[in-house]
TILO-650788 format. One record per residue (C-alpha): residue number from 1; chain; x, y, z. Coordinates in nm, 3 decimals, decimal comma. Layout:
# TILO-650788
@pos: NUM | unit: A | xx: X | yy: Y | zz: Z
...
***
This chain:
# TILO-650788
@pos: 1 | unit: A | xx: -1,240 | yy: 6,065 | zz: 0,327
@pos: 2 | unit: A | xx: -1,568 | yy: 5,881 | zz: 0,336
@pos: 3 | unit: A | xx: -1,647 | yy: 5,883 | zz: 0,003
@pos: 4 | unit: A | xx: -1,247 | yy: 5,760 | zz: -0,059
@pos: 5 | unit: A | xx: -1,329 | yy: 5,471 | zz: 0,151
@pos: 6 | unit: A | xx: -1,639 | yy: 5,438 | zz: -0,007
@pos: 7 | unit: A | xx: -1,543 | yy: 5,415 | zz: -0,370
@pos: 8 | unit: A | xx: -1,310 | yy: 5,204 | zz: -0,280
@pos: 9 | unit: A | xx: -1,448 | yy: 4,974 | zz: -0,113
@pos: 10 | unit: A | xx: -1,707 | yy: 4,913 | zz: -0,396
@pos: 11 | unit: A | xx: -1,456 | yy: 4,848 | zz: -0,621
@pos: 12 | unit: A | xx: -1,366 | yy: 4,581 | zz: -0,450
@pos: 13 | unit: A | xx: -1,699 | yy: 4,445 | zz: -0,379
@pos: 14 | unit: A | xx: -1,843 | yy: 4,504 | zz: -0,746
@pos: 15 | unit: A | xx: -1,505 | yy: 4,376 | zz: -0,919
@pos: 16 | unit: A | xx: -1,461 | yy: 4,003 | zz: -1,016
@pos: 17 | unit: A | xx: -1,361 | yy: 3,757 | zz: -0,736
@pos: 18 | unit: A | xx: -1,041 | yy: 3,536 | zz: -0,783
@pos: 19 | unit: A | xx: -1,113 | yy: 3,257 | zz: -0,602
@pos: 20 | unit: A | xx: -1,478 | yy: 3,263 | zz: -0,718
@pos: 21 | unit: A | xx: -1,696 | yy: 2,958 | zz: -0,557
@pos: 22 | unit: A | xx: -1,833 | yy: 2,687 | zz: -0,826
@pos: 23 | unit: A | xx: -2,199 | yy: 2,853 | zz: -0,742
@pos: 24 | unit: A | xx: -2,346 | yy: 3,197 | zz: -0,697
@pos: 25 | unit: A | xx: -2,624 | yy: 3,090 | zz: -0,398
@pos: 26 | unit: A | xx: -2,428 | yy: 2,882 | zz: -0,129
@pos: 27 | unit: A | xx: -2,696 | yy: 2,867 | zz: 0,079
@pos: 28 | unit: A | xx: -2,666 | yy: 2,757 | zz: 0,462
@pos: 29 | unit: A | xx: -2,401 | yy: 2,531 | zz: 0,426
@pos: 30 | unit: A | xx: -2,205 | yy: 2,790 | zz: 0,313
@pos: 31 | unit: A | xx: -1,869 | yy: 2,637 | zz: 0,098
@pos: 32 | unit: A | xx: -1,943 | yy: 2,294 | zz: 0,168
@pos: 33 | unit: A | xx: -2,298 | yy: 2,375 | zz: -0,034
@pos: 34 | unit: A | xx: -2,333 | yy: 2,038 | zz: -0,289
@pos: 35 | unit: A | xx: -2,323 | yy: 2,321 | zz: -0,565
@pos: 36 | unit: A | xx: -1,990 | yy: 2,427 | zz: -0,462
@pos: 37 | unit: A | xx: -1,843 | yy: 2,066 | zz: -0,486
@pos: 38 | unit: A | xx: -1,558 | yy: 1,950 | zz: -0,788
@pos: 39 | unit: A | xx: -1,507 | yy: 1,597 | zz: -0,885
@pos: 40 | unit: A | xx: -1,377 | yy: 1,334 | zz: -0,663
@pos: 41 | unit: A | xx: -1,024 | yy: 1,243 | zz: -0,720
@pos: 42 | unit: A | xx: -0,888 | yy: 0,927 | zz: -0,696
@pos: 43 | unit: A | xx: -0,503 | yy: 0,838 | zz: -0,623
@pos: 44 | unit: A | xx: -0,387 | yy: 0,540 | zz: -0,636
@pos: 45 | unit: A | xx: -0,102 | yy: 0,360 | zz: -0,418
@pos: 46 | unit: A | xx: 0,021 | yy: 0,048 | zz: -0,573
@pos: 47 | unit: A | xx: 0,427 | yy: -0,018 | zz: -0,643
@pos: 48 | unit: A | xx: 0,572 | yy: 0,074 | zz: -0,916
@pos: 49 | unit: A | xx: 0,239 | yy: 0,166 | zz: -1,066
@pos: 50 | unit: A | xx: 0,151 | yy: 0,567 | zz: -1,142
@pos: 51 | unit: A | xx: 0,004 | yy: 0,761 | zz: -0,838
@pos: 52 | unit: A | xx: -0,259 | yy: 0,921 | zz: -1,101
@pos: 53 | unit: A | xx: -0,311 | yy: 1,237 | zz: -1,306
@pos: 54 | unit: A | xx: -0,232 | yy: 1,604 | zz: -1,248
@pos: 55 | unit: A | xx: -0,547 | yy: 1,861 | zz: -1,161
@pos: 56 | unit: A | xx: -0,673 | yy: 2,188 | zz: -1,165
@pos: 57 | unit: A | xx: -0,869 | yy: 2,306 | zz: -0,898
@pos: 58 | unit: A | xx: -1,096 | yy: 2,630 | zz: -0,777
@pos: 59 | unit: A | xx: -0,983 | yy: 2,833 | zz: -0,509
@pos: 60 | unit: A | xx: -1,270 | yy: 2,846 | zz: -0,303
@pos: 61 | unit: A | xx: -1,451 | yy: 2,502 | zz: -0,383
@pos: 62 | unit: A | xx: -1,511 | yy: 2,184 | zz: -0,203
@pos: 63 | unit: A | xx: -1,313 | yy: 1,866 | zz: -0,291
@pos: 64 | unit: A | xx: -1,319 | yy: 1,493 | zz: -0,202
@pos: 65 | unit: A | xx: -0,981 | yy: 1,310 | zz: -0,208
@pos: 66 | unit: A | xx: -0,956 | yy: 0,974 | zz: -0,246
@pos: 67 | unit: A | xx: -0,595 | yy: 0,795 | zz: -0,196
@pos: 68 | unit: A | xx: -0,624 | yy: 0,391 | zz: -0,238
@pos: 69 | unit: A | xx: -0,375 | yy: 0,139 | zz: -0,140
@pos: 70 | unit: A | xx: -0,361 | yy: -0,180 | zz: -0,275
@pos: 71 | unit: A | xx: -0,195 | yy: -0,316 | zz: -0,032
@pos: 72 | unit: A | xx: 0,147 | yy: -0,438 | zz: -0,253
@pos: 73 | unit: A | xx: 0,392 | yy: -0,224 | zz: -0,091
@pos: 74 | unit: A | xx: 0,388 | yy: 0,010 | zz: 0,250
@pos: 75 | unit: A | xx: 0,376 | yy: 0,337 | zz: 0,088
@pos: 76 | unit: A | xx: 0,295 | yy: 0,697 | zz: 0,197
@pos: 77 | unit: A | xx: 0,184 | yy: 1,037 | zz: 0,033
@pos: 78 | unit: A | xx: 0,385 | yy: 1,344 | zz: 0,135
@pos: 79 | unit: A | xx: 0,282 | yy: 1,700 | zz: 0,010
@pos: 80 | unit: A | xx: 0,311 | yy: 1,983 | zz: 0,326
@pos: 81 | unit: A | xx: 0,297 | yy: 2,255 | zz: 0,052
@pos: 82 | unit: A | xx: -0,030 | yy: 2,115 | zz: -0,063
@pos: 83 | unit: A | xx: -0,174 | yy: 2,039 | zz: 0,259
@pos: 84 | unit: A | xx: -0,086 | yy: 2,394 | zz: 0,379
@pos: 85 | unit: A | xx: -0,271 | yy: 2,539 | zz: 0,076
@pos: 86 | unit: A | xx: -0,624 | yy: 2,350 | zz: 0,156
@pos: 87 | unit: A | xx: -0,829 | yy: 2,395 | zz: 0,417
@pos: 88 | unit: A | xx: -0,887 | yy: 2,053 | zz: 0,530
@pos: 89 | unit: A | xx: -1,260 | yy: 1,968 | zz: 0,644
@pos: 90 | unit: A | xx: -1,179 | yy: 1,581 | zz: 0,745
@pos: 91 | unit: A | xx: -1,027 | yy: 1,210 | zz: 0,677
@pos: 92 | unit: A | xx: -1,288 | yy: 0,934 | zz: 0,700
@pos: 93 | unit: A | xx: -1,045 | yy: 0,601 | zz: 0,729
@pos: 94 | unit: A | xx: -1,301 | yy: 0,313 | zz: 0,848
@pos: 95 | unit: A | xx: -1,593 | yy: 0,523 | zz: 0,875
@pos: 96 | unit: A | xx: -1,395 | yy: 0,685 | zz: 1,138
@pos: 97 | unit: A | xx: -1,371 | yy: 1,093 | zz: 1,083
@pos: 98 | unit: A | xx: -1,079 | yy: 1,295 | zz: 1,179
@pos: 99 | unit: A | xx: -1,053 | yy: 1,683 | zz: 1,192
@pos: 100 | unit: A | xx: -0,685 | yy: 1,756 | zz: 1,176
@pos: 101 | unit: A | xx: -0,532 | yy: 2,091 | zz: 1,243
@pos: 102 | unit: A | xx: -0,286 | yy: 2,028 | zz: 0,972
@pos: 103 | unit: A | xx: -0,128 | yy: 1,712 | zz: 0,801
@pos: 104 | unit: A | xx: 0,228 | yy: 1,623 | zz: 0,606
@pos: 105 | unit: A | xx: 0,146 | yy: 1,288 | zz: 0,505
@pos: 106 | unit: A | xx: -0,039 | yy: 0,995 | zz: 0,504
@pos: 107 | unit: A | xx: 0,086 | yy: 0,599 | zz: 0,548
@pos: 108 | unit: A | xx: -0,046 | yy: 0,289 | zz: 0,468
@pos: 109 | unit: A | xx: 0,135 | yy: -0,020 | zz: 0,617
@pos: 110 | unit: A | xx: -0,179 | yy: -0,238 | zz: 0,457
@pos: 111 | unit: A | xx: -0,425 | yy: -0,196 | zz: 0,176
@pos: 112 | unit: A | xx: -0,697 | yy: 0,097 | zz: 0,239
@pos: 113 | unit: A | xx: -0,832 | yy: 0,369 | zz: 0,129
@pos: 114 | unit: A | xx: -0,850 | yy: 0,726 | zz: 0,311
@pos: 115 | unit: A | xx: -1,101 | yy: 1,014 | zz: 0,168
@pos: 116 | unit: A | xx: -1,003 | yy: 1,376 | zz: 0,252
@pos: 117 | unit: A | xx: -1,272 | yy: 1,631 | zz: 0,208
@pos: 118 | unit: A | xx: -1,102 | yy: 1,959 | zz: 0,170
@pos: 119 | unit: A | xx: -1,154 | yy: 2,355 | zz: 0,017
@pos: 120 | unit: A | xx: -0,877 | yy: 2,436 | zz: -0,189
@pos: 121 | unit: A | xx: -0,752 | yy: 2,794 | zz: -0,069
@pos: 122 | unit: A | xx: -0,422 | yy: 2,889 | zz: -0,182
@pos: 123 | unit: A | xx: -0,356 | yy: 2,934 | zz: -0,594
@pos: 124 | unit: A | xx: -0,002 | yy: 2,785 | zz: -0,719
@pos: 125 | unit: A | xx: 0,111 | yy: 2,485 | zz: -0,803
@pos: 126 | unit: A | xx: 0,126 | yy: 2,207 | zz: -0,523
@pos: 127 | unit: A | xx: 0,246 | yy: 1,888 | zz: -0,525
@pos: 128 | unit: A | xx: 0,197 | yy: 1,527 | zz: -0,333
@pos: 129 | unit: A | xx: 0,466 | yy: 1,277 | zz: -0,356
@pos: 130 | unit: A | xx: 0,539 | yy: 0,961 | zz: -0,266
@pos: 131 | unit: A | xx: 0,833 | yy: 0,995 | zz: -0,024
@pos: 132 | unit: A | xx: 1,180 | yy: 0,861 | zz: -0,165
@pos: 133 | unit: A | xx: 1,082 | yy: 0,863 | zz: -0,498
@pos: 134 | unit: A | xx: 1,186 | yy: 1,067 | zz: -0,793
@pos: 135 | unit: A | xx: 1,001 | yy: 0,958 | zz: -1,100
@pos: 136 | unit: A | xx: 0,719 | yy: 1,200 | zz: -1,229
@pos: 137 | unit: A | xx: 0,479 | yy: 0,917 | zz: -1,213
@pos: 138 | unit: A | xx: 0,523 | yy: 0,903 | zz: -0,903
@pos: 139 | unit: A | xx: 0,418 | yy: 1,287 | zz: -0,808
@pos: 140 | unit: A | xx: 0,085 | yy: 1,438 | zz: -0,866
@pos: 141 | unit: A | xx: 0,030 | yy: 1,807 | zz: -0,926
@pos: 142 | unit: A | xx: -0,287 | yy: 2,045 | zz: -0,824
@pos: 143 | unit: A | xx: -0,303 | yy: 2,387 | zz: -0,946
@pos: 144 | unit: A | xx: -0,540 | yy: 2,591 | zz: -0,775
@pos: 145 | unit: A | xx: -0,670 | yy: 2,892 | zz: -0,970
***
């Protein structure tokens, strides 16, 4: 039985990881290492203008999220699938930081911007929205592999 557990649990420690991290030595700081981070994305929340682009992200690494307002309309994000797939780390709005639990959505009544620092987690196909609309511009797409 030993051996059993034994073989088998090397198989699962010698075979390739899924949700891999961007860098073989994290270090102390873990996941949130600076060799674990993607590229910052930038949304954009203007009316009648494009939200932005679809992406592809790493299960496993560290993202910045940055959704701009220009202030034109009083618009909001929605995604609870994606925001249940990430583990957020913060929003910084005004310097001021916020550890949520969990999030739906995010509204700006003025222009603003709001950067969430997160680890994407769960693989799929996740989306964030702006509420009311129905336009694929409007929509942006992360897959997490």
């Amino acid at each position: 039985m030993k051996k059993l557990l034994a073989a088998a649990f090397s198989a699962l420690v010698a075979g390739p990881a899924a949700a891999a991290p961007l860098c073989d030595d994290l270090g102390f700081a873990g996941l949130l290492a600076a060799c674990n981070r993607g590229e910052t994305i930038k949304l954009t929340l203007a009316s009648g203008q494009p939200l932005g682009e679809d992406h592809v992200l790493q299960s496993g690494a560290y993202y910045k999220l940055e959704i701009t307002a220009d202030g034109s309309a009083e618009l909001a994000v929605s995604g609870p699938d994606f925001f249940r797939a990430i583990w957020m780390n913060e929003i910084v709005i005004n310097k001021i930081e916020i550890r949520p639990m969990a999030i739906d959505s995010i509204e700006f009544d003025k222009a603003g911007t709001a950067e969430l620092s997160f680890i994407a987690i769960k693989p799929g196909r996740h989306t964030l929205r702006i509420p009311g609309s129905t336009g694929d511009a409007q929509s942006v797409t992360f897959s997490i592999q």
